[in-house]
C-alpha positions as CSV (number, residue, x, y, z in Angstrom):
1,X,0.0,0.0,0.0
2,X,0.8,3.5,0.1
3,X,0.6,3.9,-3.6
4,X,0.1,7.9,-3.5
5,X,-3.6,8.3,-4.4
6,X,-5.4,10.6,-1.7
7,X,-8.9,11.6,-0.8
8,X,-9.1,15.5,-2.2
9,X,-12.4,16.0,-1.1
10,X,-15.7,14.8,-0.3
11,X,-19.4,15.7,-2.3
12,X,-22.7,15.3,-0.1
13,X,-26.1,14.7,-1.4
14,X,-29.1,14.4,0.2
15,X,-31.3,11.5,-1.1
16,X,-34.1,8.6,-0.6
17,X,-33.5,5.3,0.8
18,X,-35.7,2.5,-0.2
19,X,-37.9,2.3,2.0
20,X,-39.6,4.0,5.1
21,X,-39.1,5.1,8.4
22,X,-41.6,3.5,10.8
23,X,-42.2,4.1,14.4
24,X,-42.3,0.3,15.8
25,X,-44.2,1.2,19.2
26,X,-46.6,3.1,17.5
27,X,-47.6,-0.1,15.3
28,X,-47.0,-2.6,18.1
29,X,-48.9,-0.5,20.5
30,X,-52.1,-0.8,17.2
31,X,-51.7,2.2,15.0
32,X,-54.0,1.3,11.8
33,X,-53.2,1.3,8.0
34,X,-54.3,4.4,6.0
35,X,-53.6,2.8,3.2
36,X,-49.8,2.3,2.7
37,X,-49.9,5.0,5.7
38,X,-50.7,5.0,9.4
39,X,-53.0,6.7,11.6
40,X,-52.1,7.7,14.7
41,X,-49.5,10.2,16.6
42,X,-46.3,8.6,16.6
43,X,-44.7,7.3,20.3
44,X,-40.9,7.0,19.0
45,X,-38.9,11.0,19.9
46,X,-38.1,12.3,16.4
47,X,-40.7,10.9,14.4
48,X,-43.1,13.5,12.2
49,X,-45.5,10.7,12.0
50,X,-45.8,6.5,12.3
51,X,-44.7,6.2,8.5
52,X,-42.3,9.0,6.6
53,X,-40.2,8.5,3.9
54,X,-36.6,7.3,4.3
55,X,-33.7,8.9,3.9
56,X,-30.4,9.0,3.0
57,X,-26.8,10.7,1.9
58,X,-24.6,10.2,-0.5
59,X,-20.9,10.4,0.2
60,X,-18.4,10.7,-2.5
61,X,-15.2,10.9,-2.3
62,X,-13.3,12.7,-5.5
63,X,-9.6,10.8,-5.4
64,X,-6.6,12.5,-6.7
65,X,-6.4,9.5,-9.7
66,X,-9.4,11.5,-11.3
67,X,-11.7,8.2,-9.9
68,X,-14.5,8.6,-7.3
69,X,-15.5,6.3,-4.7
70,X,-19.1,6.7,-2.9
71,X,-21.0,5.0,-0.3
72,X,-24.4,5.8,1.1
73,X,-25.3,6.9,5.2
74,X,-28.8,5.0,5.9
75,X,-30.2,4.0,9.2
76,X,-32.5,1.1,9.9
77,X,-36.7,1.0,9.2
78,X,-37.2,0.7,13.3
79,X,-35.1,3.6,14.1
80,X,-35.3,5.1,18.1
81,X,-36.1,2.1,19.5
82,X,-34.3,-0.8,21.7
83,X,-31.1,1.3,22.0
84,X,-30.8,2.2,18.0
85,X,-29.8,5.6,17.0
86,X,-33.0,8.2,15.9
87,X,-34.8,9.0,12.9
88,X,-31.9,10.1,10.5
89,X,-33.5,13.4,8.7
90,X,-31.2,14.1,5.8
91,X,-31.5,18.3,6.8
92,X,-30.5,17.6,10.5
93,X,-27.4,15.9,9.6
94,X,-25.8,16.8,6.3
95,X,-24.5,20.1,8.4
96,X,-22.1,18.0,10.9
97,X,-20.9,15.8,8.1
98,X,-19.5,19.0,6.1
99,X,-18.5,21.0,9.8
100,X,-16.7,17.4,11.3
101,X,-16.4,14.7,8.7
102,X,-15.5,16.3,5.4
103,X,-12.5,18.0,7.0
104,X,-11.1,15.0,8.4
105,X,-11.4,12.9,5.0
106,X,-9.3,15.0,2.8
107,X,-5.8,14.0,2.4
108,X,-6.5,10.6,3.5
109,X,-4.2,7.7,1.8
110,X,-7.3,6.4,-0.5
111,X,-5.4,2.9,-0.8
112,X,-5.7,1.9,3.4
113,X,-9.0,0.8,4.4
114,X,-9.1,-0.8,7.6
115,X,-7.3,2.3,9.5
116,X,-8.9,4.6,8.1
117,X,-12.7,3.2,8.7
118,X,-11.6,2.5,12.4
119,X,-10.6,6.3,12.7
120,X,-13.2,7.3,11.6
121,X,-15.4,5.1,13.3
122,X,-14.2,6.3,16.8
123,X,-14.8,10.1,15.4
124,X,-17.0,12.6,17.9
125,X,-18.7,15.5,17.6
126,X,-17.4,18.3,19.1
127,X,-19.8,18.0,21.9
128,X,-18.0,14.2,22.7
129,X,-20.6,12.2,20.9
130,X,-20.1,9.8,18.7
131,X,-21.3,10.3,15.2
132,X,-24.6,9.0,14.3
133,X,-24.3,5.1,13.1
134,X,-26.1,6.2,9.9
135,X,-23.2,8.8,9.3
136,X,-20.2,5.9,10.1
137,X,-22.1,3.2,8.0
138,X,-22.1,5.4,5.1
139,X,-18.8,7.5,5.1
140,X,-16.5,3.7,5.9
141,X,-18.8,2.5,2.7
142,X,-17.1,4.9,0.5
143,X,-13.9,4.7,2.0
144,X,-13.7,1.1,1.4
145,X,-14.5,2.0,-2.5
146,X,-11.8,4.1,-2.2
147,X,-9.6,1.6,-1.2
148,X,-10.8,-0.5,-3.6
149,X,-10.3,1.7,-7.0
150,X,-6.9,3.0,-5.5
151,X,-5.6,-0.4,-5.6
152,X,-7.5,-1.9,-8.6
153,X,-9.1,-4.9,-6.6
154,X,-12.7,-5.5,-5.4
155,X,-14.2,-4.3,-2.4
156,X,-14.5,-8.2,-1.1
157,X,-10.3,-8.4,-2.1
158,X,-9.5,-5.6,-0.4
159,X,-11.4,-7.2,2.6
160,X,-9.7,-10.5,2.3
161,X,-6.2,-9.0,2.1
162,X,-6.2,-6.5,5.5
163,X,-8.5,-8.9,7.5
164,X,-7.3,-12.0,9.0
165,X,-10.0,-14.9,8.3
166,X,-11.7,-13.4,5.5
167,X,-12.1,-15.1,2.3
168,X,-11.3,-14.4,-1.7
169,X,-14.8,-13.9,-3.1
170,X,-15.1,-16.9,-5.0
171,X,-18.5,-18.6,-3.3
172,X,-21.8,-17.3,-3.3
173,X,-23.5,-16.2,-0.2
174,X,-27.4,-17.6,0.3
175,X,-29.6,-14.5,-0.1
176,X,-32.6,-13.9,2.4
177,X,-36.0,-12.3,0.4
178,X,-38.6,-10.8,2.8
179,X,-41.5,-10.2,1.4
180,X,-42.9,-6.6,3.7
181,X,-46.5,-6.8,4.3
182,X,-47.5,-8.4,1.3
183,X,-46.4,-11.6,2.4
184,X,-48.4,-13.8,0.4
185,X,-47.8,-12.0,-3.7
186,X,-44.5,-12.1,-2.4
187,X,-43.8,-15.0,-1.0
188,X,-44.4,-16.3,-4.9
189,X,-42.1,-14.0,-6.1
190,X,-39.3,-15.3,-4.1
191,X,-40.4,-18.9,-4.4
192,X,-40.4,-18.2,-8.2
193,X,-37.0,-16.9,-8.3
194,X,-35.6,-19.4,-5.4
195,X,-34.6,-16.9,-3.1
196,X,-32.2,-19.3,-0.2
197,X,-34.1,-18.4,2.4
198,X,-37.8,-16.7,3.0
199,X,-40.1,-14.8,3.7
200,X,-39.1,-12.6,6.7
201,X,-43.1,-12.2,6.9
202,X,-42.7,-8.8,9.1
203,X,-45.0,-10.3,11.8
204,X,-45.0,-7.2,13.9
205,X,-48.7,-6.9,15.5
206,X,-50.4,-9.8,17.5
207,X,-53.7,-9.0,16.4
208,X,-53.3,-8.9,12.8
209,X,-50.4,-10.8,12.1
210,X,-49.4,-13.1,14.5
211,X,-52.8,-13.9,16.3
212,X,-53.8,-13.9,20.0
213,X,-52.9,-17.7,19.9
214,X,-50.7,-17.6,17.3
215,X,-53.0,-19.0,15.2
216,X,-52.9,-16.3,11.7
217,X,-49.2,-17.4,12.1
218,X,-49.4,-21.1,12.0
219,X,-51.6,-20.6,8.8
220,X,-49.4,-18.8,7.2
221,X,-46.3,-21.2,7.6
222,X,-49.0,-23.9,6.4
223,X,-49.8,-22.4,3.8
224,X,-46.3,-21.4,2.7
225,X,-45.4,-25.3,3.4
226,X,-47.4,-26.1,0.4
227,X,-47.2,-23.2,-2.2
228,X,-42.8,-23.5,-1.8
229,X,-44.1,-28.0,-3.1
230,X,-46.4,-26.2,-5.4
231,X,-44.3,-24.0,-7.4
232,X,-41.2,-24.5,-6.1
233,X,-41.0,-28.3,-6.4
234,X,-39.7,-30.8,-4.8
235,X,-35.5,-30.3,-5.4
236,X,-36.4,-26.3,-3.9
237,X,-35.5,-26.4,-0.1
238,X,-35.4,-23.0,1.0
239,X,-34.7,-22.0,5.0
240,X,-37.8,-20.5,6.3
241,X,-37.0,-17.2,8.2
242,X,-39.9,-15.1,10.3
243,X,-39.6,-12.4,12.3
244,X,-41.8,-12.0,14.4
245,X,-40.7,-8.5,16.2
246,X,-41.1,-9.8,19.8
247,X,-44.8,-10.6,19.1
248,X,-44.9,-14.3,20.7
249,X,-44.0,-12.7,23.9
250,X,-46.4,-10.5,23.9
251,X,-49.0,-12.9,22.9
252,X,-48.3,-15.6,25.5
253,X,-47.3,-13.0,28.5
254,X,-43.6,-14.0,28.2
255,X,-44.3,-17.8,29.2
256,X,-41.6,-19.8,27.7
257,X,-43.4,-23.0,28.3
258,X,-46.5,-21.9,25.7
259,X,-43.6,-20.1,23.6
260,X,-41.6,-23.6,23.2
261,X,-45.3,-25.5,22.8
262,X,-45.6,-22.8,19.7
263,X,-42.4,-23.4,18.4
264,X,-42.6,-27.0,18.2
265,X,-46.0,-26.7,15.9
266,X,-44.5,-24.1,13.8
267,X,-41.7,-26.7,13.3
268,X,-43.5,-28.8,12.5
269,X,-46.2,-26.6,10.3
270,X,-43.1,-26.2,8.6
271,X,-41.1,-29.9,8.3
272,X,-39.2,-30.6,5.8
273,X,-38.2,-27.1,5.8
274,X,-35.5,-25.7,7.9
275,X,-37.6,-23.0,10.0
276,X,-35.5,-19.7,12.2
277,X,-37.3,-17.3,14.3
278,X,-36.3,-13.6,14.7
279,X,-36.8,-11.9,17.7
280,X,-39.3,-13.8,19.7
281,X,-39.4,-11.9,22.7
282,X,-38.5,-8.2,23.0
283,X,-37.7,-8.0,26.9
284,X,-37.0,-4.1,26.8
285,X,-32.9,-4.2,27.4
286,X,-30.3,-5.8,26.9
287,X,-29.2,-8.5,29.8
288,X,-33.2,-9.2,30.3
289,X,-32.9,-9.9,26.4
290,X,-29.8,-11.9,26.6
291,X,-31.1,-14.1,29.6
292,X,-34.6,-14.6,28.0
293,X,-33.0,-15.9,24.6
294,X,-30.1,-18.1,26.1
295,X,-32.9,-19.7,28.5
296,X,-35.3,-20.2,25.5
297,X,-32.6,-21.6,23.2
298,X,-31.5,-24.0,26.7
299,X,-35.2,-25.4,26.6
300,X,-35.7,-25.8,22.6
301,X,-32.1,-27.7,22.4
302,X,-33.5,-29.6,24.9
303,X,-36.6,-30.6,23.9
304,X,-35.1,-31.8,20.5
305,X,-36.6,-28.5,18.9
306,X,-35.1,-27.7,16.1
307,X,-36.3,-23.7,15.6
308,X,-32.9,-21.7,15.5
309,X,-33.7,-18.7,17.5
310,X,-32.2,-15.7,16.2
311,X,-31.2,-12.5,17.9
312,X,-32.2,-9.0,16.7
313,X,-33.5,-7.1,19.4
314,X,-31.1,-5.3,21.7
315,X,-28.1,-6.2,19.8
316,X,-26.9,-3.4,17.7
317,X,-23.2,-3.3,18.2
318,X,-19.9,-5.3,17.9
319,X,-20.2,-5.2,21.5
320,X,-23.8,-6.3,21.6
321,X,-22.8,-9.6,18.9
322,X,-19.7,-10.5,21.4
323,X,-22.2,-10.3,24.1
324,X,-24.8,-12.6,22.6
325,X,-22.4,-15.2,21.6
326,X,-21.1,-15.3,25.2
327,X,-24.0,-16.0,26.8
328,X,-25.6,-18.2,24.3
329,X,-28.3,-15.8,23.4
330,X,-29.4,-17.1,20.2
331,X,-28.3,-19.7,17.3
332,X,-27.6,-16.4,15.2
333,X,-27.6,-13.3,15.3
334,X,-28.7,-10.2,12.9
335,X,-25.7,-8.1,12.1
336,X,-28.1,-5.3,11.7
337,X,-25.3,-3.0,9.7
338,X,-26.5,0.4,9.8
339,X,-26.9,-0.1,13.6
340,X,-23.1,-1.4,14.0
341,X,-21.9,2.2,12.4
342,X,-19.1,2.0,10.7
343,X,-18.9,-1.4,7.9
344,X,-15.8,-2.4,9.3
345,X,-17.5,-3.0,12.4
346,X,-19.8,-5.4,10.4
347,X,-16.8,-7.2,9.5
348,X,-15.2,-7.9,12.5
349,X,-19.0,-8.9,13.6
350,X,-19.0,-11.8,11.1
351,X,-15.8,-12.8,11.7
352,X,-15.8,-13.3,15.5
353,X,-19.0,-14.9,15.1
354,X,-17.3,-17.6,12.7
355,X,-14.8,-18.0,15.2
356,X,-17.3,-18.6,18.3
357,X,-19.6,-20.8,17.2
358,X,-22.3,-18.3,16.1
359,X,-24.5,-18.1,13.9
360,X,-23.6,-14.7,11.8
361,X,-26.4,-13.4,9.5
362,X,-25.1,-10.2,7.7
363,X,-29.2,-8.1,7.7
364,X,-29.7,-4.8,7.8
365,X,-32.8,-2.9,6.7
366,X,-35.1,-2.5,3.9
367,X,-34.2,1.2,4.4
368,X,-30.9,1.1,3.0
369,X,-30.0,2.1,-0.4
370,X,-28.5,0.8,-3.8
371,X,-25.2,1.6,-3.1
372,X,-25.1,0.4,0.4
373,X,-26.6,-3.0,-0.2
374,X,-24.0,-3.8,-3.0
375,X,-20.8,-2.7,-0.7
376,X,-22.7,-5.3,2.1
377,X,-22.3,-7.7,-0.8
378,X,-18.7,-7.8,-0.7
379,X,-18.5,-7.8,3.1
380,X,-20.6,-11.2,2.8
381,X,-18.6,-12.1,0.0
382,X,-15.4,-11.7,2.2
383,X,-17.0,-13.1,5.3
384,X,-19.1,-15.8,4.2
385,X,-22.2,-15.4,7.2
386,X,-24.9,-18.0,6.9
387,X,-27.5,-15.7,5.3
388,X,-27.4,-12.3,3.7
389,X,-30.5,-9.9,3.1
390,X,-31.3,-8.9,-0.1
391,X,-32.0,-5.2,0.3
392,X,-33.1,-2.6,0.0
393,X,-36.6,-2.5,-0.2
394,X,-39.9,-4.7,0.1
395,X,-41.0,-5.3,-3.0
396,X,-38.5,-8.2,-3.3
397,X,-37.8,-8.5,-7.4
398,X,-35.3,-5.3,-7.4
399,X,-33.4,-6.5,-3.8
400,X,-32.8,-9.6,-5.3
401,X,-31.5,-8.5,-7.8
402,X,-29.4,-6.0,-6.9
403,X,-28.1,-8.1,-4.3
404,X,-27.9,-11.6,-6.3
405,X,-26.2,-9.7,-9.5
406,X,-23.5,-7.7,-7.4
407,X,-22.4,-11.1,-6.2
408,X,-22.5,-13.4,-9.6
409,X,-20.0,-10.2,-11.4
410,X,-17.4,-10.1,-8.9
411,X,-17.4,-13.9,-8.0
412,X,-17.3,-13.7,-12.2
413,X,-14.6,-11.1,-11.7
414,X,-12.2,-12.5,-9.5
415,X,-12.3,-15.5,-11.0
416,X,-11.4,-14.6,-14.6
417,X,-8.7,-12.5,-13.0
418,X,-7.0,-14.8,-10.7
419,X,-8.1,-18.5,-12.6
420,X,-9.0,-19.6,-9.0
421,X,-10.5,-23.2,-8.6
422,X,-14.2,-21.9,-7.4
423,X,-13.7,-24.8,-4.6
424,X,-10.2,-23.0,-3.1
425,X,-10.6,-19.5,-1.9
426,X,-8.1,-18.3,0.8
């Protein structure tokens, strides 16, 4: 390294992210559709209402080679809540970025990645705050694209050469489709297109998703049992994934007895599918979440149940996924990567999970953009998690392929360039 390109300055644009901002205890706590609105004041400190638009900036990063290298700051559909960052209003923010971040990017060897996402990761407002995660997320993006065109590799390369455990990207990554509120039209669509795993499902009211028994759920996994055989066929196995947004423990009072009953005839609504459930139980912090999930994993492994729980809720950070693993709090975690800040963060997530026995599923948001969905491509490329999320966006045909098609040209790419044995990697 040390070739001699530099960062000469940074460009900010405000823009859309591809979805929405939703307030989650409004909806949980029964705000009604309008439509593709919501009614209702919203409960969650920044938000205008229970549904605005998303939003985003666009960082790009002029390098003194004439190339330019951008990423995109995003934050997550549920912002505000369970220890995440707030809404993230283009306006509010694009002030500190020019004041604090754009000063501190220019001059910056473009060819060194991993130092210079970690600096700028630990970077505070002058008040002794750190920077929003949306702002870190989006500002390491393009600094790993700069690292990337100043030394003529892929992002995923560039990955696999400063970062010890990471891979060449020469393996495809399976590709989670979730399917928003239309989860039966789009459950189809990624049965059609043999998305790895589905449907996410966004179960995220008991009374007119999940059911005050559970019971709208069980029907939907039964019915989603037979349309996968119906036009999926029989050689189409696909990992069925549900979130269910904490809304079994709200349904059954927190009992883990009824909540491991439940379980066991979702699995076996489900059988011969593979089923994972996301956040179960939302116990409103962190070690009350950590203790509820390790005991409800204890008594599923137990039991012979073979549900993989997997943890969302309350685990937002590095920290957070080092935390988890420790105390058995899951059999995977969501490496939610807006909330971990800066992408290098997401990295090191992945990795340690690998190392610790962890299930490591590389999510994020349907909130995210284009450009931030591809760079997450190479970090799964590099990491090789279990699962990635094909994002952004719920309407499930333009995630996939963004996501899918960002992975088949550089797996194409590295391949033609270094004659690699698919089979090898590093």
């Amino acid at each position: 390294m040390g070739n001699g390109v530099y960062i000469e300055r940074a460009v900010l644009s405000a823009g859309l992210s591809g979805f929405y901002f939703d307030d989650q205890k409004a909806i949980k706590a029964g705000a009604e559709h309008d439509g593709f609105a919501y009614r209702g004041e919203p409960l969650t400190p920044g938000f205008r209402a229970v549904r605005q638009a998303g939003e985003s900036v666009s960082v790009q990063l002029l390098l003194s080679d004439g190339q330019v290298a951008y990423g995109d700051c995003a934050a997550v559909q549920y912002s505000g809540v369970d220890g995440r960052d707030p809404v993230f209003v283009a306006r509010d923010f694009l002030p500190l970025l020019e004041r604090v971040v754009v000063p501190r990017l220019t001059g910056l060897p473009a060819d060194t990645f991993r130092a210079n996402a970690e600096a700028l990761d630990r970077l505070a407002t002058p008040d002794g705050r750190r920077l929003h995660t949306a702002i870190r997320y989006g500002v390491t993006q393009a600094l790993l694209d700069a690292a990337a065109r100043a030394r003529h590799l892929t992002m995923a390369e560039v990955i696999a050469a400063e970062y010890r455990g990471a891979y060449l990207p020469t393996e495809r990554v399976p590709i989670f489709g979730q399917t928003g509120d239309d989860r039966y039209l789009n459950a189809d669509k990624l049965i059609i297109k043999r998305a790895d795993v589905l449907p996410h499902g966004l179960i995220n009211n008991v009374t007119e998703k999940l059911g005050a028994r559970g019971e709208i759920l069980a029907e939907y996994v039964r019915w989603l049992n037979r349309r996968i055989r119906e036009i999926g066929g029989e050689d189409y196995r696909p990992t069925i994934h549900l979130d269910v947004y904490g809304t079994l423990g709200l349904a059954f009072d927190n009992d883990l007895d009824r909540i491991v009953q439940y379980l066991a005839e979702l699995e076996r609504l489900a059988h011969p599918y593979h089923l994972r459930l996301e956040g179960p139980v939302d116990a409103g912090g962190k070690q009350a979440q950590m203790d509820v999930l390790a005991e409800l994993c204890h008594r599923l492994h137990d039991e012979g149940i073979k549900v993989e729980i997997v943890a969302d809720e309350w685990c937002n950070t590095y920290e957070d996924v080092v935390d988890f693993t420790a105390a058995g709090a899951g059999d995977m975690v969501q490496i939610k990567t807006p909330d971990l800040g800066g992408i290098n963060n997401s990295i090191e997530a992945v990795l340690y999970c690998k190392t610790h026995g962890m299930g490591a599923y590389l999510g994020g948001t349907c909130n995210e953009t284009e450009r931030s969905a591809q760079v997450c491509v190479h970090v799964a490329l590099a990491t090789r998690p279990v699962q990635m999320l094909a994002k952004p966006g719920m309407g499930v045909d333009e995630a996939l392929a963004v996501v899918y098609n960002e992975m088949q040209r550089t797996i194409a790419l590295v391949r033609a360039r270094r004659k690699l044995d698919p089979a090898k990697g590093r």
